[in-house]
N, C-alpha and C positions, 0 to 999 in steps of 0.2 A: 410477855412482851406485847405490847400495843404499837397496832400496822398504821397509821393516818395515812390518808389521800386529800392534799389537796385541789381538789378538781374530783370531780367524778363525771367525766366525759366518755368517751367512745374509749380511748387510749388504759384509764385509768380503771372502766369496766370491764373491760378483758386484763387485766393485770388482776383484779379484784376474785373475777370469777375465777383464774386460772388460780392461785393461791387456796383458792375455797374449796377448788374441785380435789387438788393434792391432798391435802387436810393439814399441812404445814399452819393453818390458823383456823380457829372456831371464828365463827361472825361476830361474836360480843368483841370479839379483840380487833376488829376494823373499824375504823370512822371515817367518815368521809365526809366532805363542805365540799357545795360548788356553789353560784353565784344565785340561782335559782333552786325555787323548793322545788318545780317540776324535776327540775335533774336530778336531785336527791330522792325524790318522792319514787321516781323509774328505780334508785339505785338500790334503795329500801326495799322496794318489791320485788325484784331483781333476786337480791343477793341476803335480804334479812339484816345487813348491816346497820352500825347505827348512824347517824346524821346527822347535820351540825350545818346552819349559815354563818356557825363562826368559824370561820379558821385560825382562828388564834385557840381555840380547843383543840383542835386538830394536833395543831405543833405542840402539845405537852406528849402526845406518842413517842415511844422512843426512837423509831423510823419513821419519820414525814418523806412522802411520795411530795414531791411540789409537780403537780401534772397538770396543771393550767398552759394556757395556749402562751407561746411565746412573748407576745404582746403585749400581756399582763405579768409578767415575771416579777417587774422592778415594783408594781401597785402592790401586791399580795408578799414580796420582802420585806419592805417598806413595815407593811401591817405586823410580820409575825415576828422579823430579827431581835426583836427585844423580847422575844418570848421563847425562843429556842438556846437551850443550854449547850454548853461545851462536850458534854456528854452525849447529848443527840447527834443523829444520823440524822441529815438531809439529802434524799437524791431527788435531782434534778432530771427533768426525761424531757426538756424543753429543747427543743432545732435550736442550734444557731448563738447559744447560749453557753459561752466560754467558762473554765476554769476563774479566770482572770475575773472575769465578771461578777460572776455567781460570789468569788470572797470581796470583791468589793462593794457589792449590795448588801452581802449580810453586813460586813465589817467586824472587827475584832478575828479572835482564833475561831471558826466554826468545823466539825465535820461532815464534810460536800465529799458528794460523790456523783457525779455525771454520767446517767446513763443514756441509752437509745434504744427501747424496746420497739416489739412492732405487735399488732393484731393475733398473729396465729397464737400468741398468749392464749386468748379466750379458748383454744381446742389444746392447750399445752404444748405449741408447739414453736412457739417464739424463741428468737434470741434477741439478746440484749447486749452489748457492747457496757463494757464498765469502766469509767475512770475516775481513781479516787486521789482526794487531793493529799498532802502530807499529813493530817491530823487524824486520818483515818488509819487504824492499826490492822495488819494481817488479819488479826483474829475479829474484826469487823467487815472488813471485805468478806470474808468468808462467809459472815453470817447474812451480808445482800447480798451476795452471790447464792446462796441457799434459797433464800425470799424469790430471788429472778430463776432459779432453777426451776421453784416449785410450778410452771407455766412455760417451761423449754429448755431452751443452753445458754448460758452467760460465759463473756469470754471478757477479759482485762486488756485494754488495748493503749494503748499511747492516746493521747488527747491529738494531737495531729490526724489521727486516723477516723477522726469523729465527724466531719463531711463527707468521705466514703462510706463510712457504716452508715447514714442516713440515707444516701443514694441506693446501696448495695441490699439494706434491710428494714431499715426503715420506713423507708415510703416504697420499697418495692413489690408487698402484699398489692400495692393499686394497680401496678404493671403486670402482675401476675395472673388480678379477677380481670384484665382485659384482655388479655390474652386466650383464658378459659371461655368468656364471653365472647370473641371472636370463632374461635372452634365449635364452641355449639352453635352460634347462629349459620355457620357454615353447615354443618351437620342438620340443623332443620333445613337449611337450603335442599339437602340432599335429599329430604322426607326422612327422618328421623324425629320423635317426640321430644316435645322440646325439654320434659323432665329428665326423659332418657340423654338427650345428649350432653348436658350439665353433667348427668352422672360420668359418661365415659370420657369425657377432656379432663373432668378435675382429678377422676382417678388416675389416667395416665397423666398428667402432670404431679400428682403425688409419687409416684410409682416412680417417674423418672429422677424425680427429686433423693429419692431411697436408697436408687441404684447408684446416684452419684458419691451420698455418702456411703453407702455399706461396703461398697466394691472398691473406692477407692481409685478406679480409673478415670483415667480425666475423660472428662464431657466430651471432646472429639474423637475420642472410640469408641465412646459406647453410641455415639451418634453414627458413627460408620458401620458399627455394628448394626444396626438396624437399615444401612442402604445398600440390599442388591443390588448386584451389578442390570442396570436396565430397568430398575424398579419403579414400583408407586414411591417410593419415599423418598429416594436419589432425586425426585420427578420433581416432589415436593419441594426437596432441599434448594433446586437451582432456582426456581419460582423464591425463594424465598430471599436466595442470595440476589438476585436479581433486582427483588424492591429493598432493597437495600434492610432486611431486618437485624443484623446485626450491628451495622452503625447507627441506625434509629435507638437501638436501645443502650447504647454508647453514648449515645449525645443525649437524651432522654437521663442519662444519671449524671453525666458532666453537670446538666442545665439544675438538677437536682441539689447536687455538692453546693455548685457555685449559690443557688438562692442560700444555702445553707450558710456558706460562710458571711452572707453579707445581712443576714438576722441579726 
């Protein structure tokens, strides 16, 4: 089987590596086009893959990644729907970029499948939202569900659900490095090394993240759990409730969804 990437961007590089790192593909069996050779040229040395400014070699792969920026969707369609067979897989990893749309940019019968990966792909630790349109059978979901496993968890969701997954996973790796970048610039505040504090926020924001899936309790016990009665973190917790952090980042994914839907 042959992987193509459309794009080979930020998005499409951490999908690439995380596939490579599994060993779910050898690098002869990737290709990838982006618009410039400098981007290609990174992705080459990078990843060993092979490279192409055509993208219409891309699309003879039997899964095309189309991972260009939103923006450019209908230009880079345009270029390859006459070149993509009934047989092929198309997923789509573009914000904002409907079911509805995507088949009537290719036009005719195609197999689409709309997903929304995020970053932690590149450490395997991404998930990805999946929704496939009618022409894609069980036993093909299965096998981009595999492709998206090999770099996290993939999960099948409604297509209405795909402006939350964008807010919720998507674009929420960005709300997450500021949040760690907040705690350690704190933490040097305090005299702590500023390598050392990176270390002890991202691990305890790892750690916390663990305990949420492993255990299974919801996030406001095990957040209780951690506030003695009178304590440093009950201390913490009111400071925080205070500036208002939990409807900052409510509104912060509303304001997210909503750009999303109107892409």
């Amino acid at each position: 089987m042959r992987l193509g990437f459309i794009g080979a961007g930020n998005m499409a590089q951490a999908m690439i590596g995380g596939v490579l790192k599994s060993g779910l593909f050898k690098k002869e069996e990737i290709i990838a086009s982006a618009a410039t050779q400098e981007t290609l040229d990174q992705a080459e040395e990078e990843f060993g893959i092979c490279t192409t400014l055509d993208n219409r070699e891309v699309a003879k792969s039997d899964v095309v990644f189309l991972a260009v920026k939103p923006v450019y969707c209908e230009q880079v369609i345009d270029e390859i729907k006459d070149f993509i067979l009934e047989n092929q897989i198309v997923v789509s990893i573009a914000a904002g970029k409907s079911m509805a749309w995507l088949e009537e940019a290719f036009g005719g019968k195609r197999k689409l499948i709309r997903t929304m990966p995020n970053t932690p792909a590149l450490v395997g630790e991404g998930i990805t939202a999946v929704c496939p349109n009618e022409q894609v059978t069980e036993e093909e979901i299965k096998t981009v569900c595999e492709i998206l496993e090999s770099f996290g968890k993939a999960e099948v969701v409604s297509e209405s659900m795909m402006d939350a997954v964008i807010a919720v996973s998507g674009s929420s790796p960005a709300y997450v490095f500021m949040f760690i970048e907040a705690m350690a610039d704190a933490a040097v505040a305090e005299g702590m090394p500023r390598a050392q504090a990176y270390q002890f926020a991202a691990q305890s924001v790892l750690g916390s993240a663990k305990m949420v899936l492993e255990t299974g309790k919801h996030p406001g016990v095990l957040k209780d759990m951690v506030c003695s009665p009178a304590g440093t973190t009950i201390e913490a917790v009111r400071v925080l409730e205070q500036k208002g952090f939990r409807g900052a980042v409510m509104d912060c994914m509303s304001a997210c969804a909503e750009k999303s839907r109107k892409m």
